[in-house]
C-alpha positions as CSV (number, residue, x, y, z in Angstrom):
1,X,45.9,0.9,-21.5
2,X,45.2,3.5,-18.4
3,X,44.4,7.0,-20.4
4,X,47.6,9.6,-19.9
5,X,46.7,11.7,-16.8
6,X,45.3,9.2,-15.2
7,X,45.6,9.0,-11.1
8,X,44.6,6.2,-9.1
9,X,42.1,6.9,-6.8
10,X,43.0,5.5,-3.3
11,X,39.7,5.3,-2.0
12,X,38.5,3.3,-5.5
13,X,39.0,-0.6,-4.9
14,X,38.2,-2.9,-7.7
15,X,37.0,-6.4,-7.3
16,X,37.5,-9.0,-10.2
17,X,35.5,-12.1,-9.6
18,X,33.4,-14.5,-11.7
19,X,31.8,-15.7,-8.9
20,X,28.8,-13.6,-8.9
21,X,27.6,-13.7,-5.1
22,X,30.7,-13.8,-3.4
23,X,31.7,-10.4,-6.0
24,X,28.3,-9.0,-4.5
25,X,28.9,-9.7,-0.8
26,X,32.4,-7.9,-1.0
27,X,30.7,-4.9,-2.5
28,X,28.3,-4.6,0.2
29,X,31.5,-5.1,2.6
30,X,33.7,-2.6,1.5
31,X,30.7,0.0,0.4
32,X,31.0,1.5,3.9
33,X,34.6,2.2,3.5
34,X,35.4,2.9,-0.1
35,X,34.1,3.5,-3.4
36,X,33.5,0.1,-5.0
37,X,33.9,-1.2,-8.8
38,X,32.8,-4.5,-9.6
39,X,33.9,-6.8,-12.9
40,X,32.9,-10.6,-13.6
41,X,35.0,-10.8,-16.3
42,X,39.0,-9.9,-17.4
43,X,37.6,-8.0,-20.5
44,X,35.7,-5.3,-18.6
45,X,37.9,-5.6,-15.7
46,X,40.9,-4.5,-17.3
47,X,38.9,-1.8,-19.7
48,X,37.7,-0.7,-16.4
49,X,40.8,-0.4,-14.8
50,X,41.9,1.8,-17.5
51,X,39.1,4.1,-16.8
52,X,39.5,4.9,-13.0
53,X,42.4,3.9,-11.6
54,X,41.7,1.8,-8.5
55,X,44.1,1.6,-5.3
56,X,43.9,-1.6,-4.6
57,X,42.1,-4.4,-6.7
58,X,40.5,-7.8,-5.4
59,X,40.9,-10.8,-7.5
60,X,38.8,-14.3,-7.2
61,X,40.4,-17.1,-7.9
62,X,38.2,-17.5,-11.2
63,X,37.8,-14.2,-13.8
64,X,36.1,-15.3,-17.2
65,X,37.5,-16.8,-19.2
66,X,40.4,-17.8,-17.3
67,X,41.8,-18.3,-13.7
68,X,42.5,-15.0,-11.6
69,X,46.0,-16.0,-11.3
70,X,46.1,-15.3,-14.9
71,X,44.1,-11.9,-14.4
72,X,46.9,-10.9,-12.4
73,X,49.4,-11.1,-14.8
74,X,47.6,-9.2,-17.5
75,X,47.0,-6.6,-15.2
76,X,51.0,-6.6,-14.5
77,X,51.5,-6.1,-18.1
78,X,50.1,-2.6,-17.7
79,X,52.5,-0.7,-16.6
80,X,50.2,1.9,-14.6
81,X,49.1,-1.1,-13.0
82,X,52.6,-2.5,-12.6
83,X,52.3,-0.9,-8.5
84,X,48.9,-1.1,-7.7
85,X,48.2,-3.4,-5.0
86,X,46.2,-6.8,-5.3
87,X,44.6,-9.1,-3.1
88,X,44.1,-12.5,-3.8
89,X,41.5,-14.3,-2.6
90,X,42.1,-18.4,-3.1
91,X,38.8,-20.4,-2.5
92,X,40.6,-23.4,-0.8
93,X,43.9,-22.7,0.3
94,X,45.9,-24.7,-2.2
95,X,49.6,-24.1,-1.9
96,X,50.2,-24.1,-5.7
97,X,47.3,-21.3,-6.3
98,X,48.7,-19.5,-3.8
99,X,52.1,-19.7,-4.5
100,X,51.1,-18.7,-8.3
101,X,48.9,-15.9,-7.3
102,X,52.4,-14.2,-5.4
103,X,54.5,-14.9,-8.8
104,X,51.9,-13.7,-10.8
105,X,51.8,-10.5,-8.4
106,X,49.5,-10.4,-5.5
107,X,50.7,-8.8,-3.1
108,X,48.9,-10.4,-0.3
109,X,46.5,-13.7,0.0
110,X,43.2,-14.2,2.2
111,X,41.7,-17.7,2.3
112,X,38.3,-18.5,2.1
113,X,36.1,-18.5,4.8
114,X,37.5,-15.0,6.6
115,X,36.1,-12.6,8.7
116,X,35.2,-9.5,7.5
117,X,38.1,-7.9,9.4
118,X,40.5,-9.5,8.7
119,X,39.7,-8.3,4.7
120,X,39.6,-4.8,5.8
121,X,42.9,-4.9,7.6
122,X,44.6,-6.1,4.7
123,X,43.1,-3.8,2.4
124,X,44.1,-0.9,4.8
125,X,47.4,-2.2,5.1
126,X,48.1,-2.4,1.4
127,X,46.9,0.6,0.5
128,X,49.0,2.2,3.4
129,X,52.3,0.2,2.5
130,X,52.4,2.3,-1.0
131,X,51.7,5.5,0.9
132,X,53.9,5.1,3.5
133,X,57.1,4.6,1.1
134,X,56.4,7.7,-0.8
135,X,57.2,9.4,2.7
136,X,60.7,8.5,1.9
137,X,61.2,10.7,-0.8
138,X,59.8,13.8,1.4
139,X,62.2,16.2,3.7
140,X,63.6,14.7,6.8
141,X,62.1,16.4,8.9
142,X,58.4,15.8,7.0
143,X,59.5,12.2,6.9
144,X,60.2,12.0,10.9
145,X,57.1,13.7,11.6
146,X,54.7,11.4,9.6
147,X,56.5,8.5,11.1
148,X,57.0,9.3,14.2
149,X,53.4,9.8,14.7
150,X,52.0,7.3,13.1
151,X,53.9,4.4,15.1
152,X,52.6,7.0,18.0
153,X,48.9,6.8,17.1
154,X,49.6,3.1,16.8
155,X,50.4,2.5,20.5
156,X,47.9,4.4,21.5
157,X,45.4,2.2,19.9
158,X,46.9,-0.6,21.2
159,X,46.9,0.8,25.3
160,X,43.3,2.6,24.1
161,X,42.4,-1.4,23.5
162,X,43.9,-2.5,26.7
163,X,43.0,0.3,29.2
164,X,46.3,1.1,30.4
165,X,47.2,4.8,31.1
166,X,48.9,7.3,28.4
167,X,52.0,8.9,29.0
168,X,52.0,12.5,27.4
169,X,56.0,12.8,27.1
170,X,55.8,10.1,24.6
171,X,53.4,12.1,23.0
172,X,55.0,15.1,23.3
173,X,58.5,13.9,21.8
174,X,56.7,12.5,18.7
175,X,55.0,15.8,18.0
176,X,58.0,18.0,18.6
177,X,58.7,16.8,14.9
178,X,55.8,18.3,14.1
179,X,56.9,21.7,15.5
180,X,60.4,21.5,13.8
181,X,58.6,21.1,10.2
182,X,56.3,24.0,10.9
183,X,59.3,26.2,12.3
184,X,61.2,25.1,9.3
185,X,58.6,25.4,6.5
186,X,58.6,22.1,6.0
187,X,54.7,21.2,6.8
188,X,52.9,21.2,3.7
189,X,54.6,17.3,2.9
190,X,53.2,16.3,6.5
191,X,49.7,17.8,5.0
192,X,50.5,15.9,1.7
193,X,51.7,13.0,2.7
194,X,49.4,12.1,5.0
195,X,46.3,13.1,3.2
196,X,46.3,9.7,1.1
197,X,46.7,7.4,4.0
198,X,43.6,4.8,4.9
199,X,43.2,5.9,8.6
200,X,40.9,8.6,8.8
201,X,41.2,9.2,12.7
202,X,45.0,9.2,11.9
203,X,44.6,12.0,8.8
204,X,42.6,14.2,10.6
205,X,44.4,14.1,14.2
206,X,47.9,14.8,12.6
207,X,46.1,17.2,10.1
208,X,45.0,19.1,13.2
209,X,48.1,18.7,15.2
210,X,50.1,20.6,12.0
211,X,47.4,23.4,11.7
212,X,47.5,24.1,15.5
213,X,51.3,24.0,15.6
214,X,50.9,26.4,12.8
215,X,48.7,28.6,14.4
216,X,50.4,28.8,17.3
217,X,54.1,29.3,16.0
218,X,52.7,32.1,13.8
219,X,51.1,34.2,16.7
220,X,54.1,34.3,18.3
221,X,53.9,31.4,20.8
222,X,57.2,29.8,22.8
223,X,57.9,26.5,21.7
224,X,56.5,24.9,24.5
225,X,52.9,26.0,23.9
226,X,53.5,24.8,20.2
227,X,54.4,21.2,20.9
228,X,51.0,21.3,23.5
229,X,48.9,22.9,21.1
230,X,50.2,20.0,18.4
231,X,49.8,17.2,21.2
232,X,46.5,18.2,21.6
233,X,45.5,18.2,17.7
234,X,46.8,14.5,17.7
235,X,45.2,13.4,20.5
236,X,41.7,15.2,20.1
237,X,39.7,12.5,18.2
238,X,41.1,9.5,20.3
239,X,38.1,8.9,21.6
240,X,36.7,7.8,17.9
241,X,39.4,4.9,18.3
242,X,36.2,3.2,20.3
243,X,34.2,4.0,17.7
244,X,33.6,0.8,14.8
245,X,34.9,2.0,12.0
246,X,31.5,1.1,10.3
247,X,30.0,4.1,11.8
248,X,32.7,6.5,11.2
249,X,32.9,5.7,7.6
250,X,29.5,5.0,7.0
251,X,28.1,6.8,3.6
252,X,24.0,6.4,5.1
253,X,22.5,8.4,7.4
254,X,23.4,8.2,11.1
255,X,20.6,6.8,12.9
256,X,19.9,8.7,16.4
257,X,21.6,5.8,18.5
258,X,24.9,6.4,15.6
259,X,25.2,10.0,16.2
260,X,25.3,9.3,20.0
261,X,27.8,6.8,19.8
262,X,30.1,9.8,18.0
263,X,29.6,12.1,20.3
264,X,30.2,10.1,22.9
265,X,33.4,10.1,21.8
266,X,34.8,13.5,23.4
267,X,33.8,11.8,27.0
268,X,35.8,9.0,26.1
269,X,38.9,10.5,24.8
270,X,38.9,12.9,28.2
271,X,38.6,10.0,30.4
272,X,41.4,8.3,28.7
273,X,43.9,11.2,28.5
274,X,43.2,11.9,32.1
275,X,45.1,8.3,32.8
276,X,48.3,10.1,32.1
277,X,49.1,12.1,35.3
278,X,51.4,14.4,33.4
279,X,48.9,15.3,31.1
280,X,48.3,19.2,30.0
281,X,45.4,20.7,31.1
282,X,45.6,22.5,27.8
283,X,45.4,19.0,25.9
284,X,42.0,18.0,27.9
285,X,40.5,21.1,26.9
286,X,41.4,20.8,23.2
287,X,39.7,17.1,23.4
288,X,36.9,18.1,25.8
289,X,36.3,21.3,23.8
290,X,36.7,21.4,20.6
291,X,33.0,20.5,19.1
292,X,31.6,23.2,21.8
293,X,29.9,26.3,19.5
294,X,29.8,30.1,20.7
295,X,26.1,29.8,20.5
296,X,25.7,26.9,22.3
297,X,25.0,24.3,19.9
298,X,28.3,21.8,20.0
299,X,28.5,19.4,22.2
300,X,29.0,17.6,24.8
301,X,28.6,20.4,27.7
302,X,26.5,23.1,25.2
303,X,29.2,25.7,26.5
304,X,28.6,29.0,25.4
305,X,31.4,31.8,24.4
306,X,31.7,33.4,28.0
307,X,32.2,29.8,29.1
308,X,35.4,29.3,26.2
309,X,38.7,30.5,26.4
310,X,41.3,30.9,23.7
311,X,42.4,27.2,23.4
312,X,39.4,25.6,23.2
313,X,38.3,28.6,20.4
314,X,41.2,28.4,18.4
315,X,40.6,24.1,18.8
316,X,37.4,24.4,17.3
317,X,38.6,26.5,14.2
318,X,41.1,23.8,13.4
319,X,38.8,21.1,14.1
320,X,36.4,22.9,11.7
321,X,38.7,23.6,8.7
322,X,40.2,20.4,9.2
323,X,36.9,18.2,8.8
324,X,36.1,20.2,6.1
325,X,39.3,19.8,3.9
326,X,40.0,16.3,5.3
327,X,39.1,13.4,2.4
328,X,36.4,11.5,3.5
329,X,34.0,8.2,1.9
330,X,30.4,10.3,3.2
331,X,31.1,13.8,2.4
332,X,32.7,16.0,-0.4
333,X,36.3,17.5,0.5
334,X,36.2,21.5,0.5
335,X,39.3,23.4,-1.2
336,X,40.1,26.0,1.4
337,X,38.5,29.2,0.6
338,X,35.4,27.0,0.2
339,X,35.7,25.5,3.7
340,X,36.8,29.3,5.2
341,X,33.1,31.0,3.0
342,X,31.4,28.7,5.0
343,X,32.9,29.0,8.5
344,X,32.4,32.4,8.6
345,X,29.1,32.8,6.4
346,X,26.4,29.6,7.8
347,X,29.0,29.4,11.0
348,X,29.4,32.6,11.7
349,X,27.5,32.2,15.3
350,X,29.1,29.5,16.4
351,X,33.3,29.7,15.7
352,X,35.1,33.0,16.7
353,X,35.4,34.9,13.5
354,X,38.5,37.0,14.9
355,X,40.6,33.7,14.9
356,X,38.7,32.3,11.7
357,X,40.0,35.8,10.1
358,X,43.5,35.3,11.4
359,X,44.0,31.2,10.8
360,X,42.6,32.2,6.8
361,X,45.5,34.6,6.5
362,X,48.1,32.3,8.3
363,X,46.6,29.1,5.9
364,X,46.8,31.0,3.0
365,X,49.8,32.9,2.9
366,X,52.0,29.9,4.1
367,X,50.4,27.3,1.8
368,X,50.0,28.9,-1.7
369,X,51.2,26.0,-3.6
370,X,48.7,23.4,-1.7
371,X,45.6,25.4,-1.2
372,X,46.3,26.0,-5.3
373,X,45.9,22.3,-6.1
374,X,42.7,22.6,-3.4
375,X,43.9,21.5,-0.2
């Protein structure tokens, strides 16, 4: 039985397979993306289980000393594991396996030979489906704003893919959600609810699209600027969506050719918002901008502070804190005060302290009860 307190840990998938090489060549898949616990028998497996939690747990079609159809079932028994989603992975296709595997429980099947892909999409999907229905039990307008920019960030993948040209008013209805659960107090459940979700790109753009709505309703600016500021949080990073996902998750150390290919991803997202004819020149300098440092470090122009205005300052401050606090598989996650010691202790040269001082006070005294479980 799982031990009382005991929280599955979405980034924690655990693979069940008595076939010892093909257990090994999904660990060294999914190593770049998750944390990864491996069991060649139901005995550990389920003892295991009990231990850390897992969000999502692979099953071979064989775990010693019976079939992983069976596996499945005793892991239903549990009742912490009565939700947790499994993918079964069938050898040969057979109907009846299959068709067992889904009564036993699975909630999803991958045949033998697949691309590697094709695992990692319905992983991610899985995972998301149980984070995604907790949504519904958020405020409406929390709810509307997580959903309406996640199908968002999904078409713009999908026109990212195919090259063709953004329109911002899309973007900009989806994100006046965003504005109404800031100027309603709702926001914290958008910060909540996204934070479990498996796309990072997603998590951190409409983590930053909150904190810059925040930031700018709380200074005092019109509505207007709100929804731009939030519009350009959410579209800041879209250049990463050209970046594998390999290399944005990846645990290692970049290699030189690596950390090119990330930068490279603030040209990329200019170009592409620069398709949409409409589109703010406030929202190309948040995407252009906002890894440029004071002292002339960021990147990709080097700017230094006579060369920044306001936007792309108060861009980089979000960016900053949001990184920072956002959960990721290569770095620790900083509770707040932590994140703001360090922005203006090691970074004092490079952000502006003045709005580092006042996004603190604005963070902290409208988030007690997050920043208190160490968002």
């Amino acid at each position: 039985m799982i031990a009382p307190g005991k929280i599955p840990d979405k980034h924690l998938v655990a693979i069940a397979d008595g076939n010892s090489r093909h257990r090994e060549q999904l660990s060294s898949t999914l190593q770049s993306y998750y944390s990864v616990h491996t069991y060649g028998d139901s005995t550990n497996a389920l003892m295991g289980l009990g231990v850390s939690p897992p969000g999502l747990v692979i099953v071979g079609e064989y775990v010693p000393p019976s079939s992983g159809v069976n596996f499945i079932r005793a892991m239903r028994f549990e009742r912490e594991l009565g939700q947790t989603p499994v993918v079964f992975i069938s050898d040969n296709g057979d109907p009846d396996v299959l068709a067992a595997a889904l009564t036993a429980g699975a909630t999803d099947c991958i045949i033998k030979p697949y691309r590697r892909s094709a695992l990692l999409s319905v992983i991610s999907a899985q995972i998301n489906i149980k984070v995604e229905k907790s949504w519904k039990e958020l405020p409406s307008l929390a709810r509307d704003a997580l959903q309406d920019t996640l199908t968002l960030f999904g078409s713009i993948a999908d026109i990212f893919d195919q090259s063709y040209p953004i329109q911002y008013g899309a973007v900009a209805e989806s994100c006046a959600s965003v504005v109404d659960a800031v100027t309603t107090g709702v926001f914290p459940a958008i910060l909540e609810g996204v934070r479990d979700h498996d796309h990072v790109t997603f998590v951190h753009s409409l983590r930053a699209a909150t904190l810059l709505a925040l930031f700018g309703y709380s200074i005092g600016l019109p509505r207007s600027q709100q929804i731009l500021l939030a519009c350009g949080g959410l579209l800041h990073d879209v250049g990463k969506l050209a970046i594998r996902h390999s290399v944005l998750n990846k645990t290692e150390n970049l290699t030189e050719d690596e950390k090119q290919m990330i930068r490279d991803h603030v040209g990329l997202g200019v170009s592409f918002l620069r398709t949409a004819s409409d589109m703010p020149k406030g929202v190309l300098t948040i995407a252009g901008q906002h890894h440029e440092r004071l002292d002339g470090s960021g990147y990709p122009l080097a700017l230094v502070a006579n060369q920044q205005n306001e936007l792309s300052r108060m861009s980089a401050v979000v960016d900053v804190f949001t990184a920072m606090t956002d959960p990721r598989m290569y770095k620790p996650r900083y509770r707040a005060e932590e994140a703001f010691k360090i922005m203006s202790g090691d970074m004092a040269a490079q952000i502006d302290q003045e709005l580092v001082a006042r996004f603190r006070e604005i963070y902290l005294d409208t988030m007690p009860e997050v920043t208190a479980k160490g968002a």
